[in-house]
C-alpha positions as CSV (number, residue, x, y, z in Angstrom):
1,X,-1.5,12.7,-13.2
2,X,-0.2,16.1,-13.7
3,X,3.2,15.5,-15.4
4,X,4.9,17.7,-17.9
5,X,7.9,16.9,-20.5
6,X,11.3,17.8,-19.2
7,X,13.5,19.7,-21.5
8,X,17.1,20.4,-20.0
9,X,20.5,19.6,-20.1
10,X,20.3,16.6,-17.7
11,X,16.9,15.2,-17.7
12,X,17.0,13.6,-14.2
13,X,17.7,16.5,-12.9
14,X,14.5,17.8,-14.2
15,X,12.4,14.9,-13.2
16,X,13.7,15.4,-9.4
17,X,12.6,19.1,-9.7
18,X,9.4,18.8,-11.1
19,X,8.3,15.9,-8.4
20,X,9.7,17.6,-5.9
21,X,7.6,21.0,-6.7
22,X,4.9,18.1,-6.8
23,X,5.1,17.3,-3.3
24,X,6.0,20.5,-2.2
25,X,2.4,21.9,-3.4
26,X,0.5,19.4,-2.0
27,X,0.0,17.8,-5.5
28,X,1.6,14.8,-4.5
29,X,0.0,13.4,-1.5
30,X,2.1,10.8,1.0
31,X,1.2,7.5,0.1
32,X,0.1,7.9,-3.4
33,X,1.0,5.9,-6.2
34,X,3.3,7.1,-8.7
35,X,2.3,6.0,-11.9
36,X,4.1,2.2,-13.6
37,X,7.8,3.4,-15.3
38,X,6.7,3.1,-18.5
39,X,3.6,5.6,-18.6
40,X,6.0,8.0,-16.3
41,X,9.1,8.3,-18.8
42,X,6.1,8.5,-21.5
43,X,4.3,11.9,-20.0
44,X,7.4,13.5,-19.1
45,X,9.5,12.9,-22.2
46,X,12.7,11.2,-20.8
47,X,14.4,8.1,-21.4
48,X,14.0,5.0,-18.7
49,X,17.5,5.4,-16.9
50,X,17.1,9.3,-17.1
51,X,13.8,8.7,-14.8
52,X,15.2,5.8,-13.0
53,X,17.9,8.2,-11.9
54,X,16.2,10.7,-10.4
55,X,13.8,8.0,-8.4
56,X,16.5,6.7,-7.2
57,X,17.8,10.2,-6.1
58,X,14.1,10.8,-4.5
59,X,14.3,7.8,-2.9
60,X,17.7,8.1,-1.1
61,X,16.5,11.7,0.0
62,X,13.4,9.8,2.1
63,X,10.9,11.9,-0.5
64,X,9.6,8.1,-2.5
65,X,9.6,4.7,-1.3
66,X,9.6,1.4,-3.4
67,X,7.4,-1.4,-2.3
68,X,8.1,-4.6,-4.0
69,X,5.3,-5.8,-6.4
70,X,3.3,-2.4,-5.6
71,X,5.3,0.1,-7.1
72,X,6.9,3.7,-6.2
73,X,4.6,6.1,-3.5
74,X,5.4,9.4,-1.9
75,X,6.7,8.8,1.4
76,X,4.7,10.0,4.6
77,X,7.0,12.9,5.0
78,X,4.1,14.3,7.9
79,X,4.7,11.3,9.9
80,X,7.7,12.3,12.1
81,X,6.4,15.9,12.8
82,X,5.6,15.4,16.3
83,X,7.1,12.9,18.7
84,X,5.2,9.8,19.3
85,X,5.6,10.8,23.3
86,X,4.7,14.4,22.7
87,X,0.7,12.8,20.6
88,X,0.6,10.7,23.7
89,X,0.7,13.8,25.8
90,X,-1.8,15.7,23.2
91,X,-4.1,12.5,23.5
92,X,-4.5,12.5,27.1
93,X,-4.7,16.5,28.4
94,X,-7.9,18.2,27.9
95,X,-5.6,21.8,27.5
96,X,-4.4,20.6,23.7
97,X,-7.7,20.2,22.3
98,X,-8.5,23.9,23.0
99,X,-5.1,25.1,22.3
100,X,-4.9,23.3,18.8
101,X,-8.8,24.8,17.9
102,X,-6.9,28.2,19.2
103,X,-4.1,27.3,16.4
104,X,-6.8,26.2,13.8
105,X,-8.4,29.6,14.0
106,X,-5.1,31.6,13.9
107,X,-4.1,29.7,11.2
108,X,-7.1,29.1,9.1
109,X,-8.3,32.4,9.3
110,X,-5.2,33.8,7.9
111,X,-5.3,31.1,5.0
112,X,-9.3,31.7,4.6
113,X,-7.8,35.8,3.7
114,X,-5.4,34.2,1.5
115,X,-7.3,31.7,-0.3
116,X,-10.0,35.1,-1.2
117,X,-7.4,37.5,-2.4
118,X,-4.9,35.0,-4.1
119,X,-6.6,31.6,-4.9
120,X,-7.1,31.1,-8.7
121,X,-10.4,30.4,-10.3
122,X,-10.1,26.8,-10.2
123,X,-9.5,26.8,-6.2
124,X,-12.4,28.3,-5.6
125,X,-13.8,25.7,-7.6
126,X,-12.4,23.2,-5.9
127,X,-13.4,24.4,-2.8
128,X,-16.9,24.7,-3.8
129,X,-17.0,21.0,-5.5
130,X,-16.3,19.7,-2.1
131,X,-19.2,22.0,-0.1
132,X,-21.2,20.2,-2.8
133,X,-20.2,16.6,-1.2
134,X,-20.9,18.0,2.1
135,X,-24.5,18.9,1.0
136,X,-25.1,15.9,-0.6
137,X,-23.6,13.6,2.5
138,X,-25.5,15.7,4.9
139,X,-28.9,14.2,4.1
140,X,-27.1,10.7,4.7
141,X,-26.4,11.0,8.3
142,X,-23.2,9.6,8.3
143,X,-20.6,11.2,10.5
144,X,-17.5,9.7,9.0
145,X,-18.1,11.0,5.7
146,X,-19.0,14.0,6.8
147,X,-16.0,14.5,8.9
148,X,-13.6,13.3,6.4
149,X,-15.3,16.2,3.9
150,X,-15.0,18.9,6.8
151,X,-11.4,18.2,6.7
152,X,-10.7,18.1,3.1
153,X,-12.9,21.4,2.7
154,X,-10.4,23.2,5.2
155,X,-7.4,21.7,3.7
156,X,-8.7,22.8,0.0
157,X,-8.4,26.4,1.7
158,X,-5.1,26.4,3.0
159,X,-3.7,25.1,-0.5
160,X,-5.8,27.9,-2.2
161,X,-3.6,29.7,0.0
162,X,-0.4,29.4,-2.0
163,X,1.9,29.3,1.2
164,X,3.3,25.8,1.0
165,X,4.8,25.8,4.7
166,X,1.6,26.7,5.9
167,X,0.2,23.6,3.4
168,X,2.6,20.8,5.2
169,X,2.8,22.3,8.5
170,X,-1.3,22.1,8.7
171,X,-1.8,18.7,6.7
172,X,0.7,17.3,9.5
173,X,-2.1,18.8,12.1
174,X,-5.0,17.2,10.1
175,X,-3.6,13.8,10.5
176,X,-3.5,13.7,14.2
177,X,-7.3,15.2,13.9
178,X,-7.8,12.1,11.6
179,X,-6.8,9.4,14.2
180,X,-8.7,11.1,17.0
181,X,-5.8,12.5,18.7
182,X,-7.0,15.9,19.6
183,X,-10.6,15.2,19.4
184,X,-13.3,12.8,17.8
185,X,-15.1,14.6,15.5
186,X,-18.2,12.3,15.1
187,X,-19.7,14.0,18.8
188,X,-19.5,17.3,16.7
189,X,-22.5,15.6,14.3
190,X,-24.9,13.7,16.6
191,X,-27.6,16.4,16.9
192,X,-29.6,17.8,14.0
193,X,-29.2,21.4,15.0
194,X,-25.6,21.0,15.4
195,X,-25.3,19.6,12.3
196,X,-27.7,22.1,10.5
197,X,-25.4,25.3,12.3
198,X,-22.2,23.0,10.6
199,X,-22.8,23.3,7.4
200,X,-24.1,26.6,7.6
201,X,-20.9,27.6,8.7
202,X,-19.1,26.7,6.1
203,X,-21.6,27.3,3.7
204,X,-20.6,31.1,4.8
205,X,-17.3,30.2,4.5
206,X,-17.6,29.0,0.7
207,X,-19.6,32.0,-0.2
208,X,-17.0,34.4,1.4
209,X,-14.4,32.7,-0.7
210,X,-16.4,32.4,-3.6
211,X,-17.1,36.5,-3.5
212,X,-13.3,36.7,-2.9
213,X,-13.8,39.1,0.1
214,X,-10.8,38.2,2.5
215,X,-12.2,39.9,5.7
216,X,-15.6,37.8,5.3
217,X,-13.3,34.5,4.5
218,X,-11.5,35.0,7.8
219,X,-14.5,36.0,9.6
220,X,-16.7,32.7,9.1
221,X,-13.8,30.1,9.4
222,X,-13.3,32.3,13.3
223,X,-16.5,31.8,14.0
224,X,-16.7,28.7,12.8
225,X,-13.9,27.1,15.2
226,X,-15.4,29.4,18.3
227,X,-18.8,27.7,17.1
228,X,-16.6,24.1,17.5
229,X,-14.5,24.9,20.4
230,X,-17.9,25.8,22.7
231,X,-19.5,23.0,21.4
232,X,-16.2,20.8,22.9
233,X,-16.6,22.4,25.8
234,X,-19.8,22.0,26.9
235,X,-19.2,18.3,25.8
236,X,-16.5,17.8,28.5
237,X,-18.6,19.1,30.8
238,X,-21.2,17.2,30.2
239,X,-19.7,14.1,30.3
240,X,-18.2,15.1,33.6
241,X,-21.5,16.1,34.9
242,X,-23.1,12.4,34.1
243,X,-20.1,10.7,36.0
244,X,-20.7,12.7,38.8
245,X,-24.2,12.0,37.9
246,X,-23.8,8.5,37.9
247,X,-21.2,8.1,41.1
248,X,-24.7,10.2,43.5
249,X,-26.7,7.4,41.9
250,X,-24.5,4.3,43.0
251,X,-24.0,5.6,46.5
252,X,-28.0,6.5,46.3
253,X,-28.5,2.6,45.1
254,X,-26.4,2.0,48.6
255,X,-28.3,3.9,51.1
């Protein structure tokens, strides 16, 4: 875990700090484990009251939470960012699934930029450790993998980005993609050439970001979501097409 020793005047107060820049960067995830008291006060140098202190501080601020017999976690701090009648609304209009790709391409693109001119070595290396997964899972056919690795591969870019309200504001979005609110990402992997043009795509993406060229970053994660959001389309419309497919074939069973 990446904890440091605290030096300063009151240590608690440097255990609070140091989480919180923990959480703040993404570092911390919601519902992780913290690690047992005793290995925590051992990597960060203070005293068992100084770090029970500052949990409890954390904890009364809604940033940990204590579960009896489990231990201390990061709260889900994402979890209230929209109203639970507002996802309903996203869930059932047609209109938010184009308007939150729209977003997704504003927003990714400018992180994609980011991520090239100001992401350290080891971002990029993250970044490109997790196109590796995707290669490997793409010879195993399994879409739940592979969606889970498309999202972490976009979210490893907008933490390369360095902007941490940018970080939160978009992890929040990924977690309504992640139930299926927006969309269900599976129909995005059921035919080969689909799947093929996928990982292409972000295969340019990774090598854009790996050359550290910002306008090439931003380029391929744009065309990437205009690649998704016409694939969404003409899924809706096909669908619609086979009910009213279906409906001229019932009334044709009638005749």
């Amino acid at each position: 875990m990446p904890f440091e020793p605290v030096a300063q005047e009151k240590l608690s107060q440097g255990v609070i700090r140091q989480i919180e820049e923990l959480i703040l960067r993404g570092i911390l995830r919601p519902g992780e484990r913290l690690p047992s008291e005793r290995e925590l006060s051992d990597r960060m140098g203070v005293s068992r009251p100084s770090l029970r202190e500052a949990l409890a501080d954390l904890q009364d601020r809604g940033l940990l939470t204590s579960k009896a017999g489990a231990g201390v976690f990061v709260a889900d701090v994402l979890g209230n960012a929209f109203a639970p009648a507002l996802v309903k609304l996203f869930a059932t209009h047609d209109s938010a699934v184009f308007d939150y790709i729209s977003f997704r391409r504003d927003m990714e693109g400018l992180a994609a930029a980011r991520a090239a001119q100001f992401g350290s070595d080891t971002d990029l290396k993250v970044i490109d450790t997790i196109f590796a997964k995707m290669e490997s899972a793409h010879t195993k056919r399994n879409p739940a993998d592979e969606a889970q690795l498309d999202a972490d591969f976009h979210l490893a870019i907008i933490e390369a980005s360095h902007n941490i309200v940018m970080l939160h504001m978009m992890r929040s979005m990924y977690e309504l993609l992640r139930e299926g609110v927006f969309y269900n990402r599976a129909i995005m992997f059921k035919q080969r050439l689909t799947r093929d043009q996928l990982l292409d795509q972000h295969r340019a993406i990774n090598d854009a970001l790996q050359a550290r060229d910002p306008a090439a970053a931003r380029g391929a994660v744009e065309s990437h979501l205009n690649f998704v959001e016409t694939a969404l389309f003409g899924h809706q419309k096909a669908e619609k097409n086979e009910l009213y497919a279906q409906k001229r074939f019932e009334v044709e069973n009638k005749r």
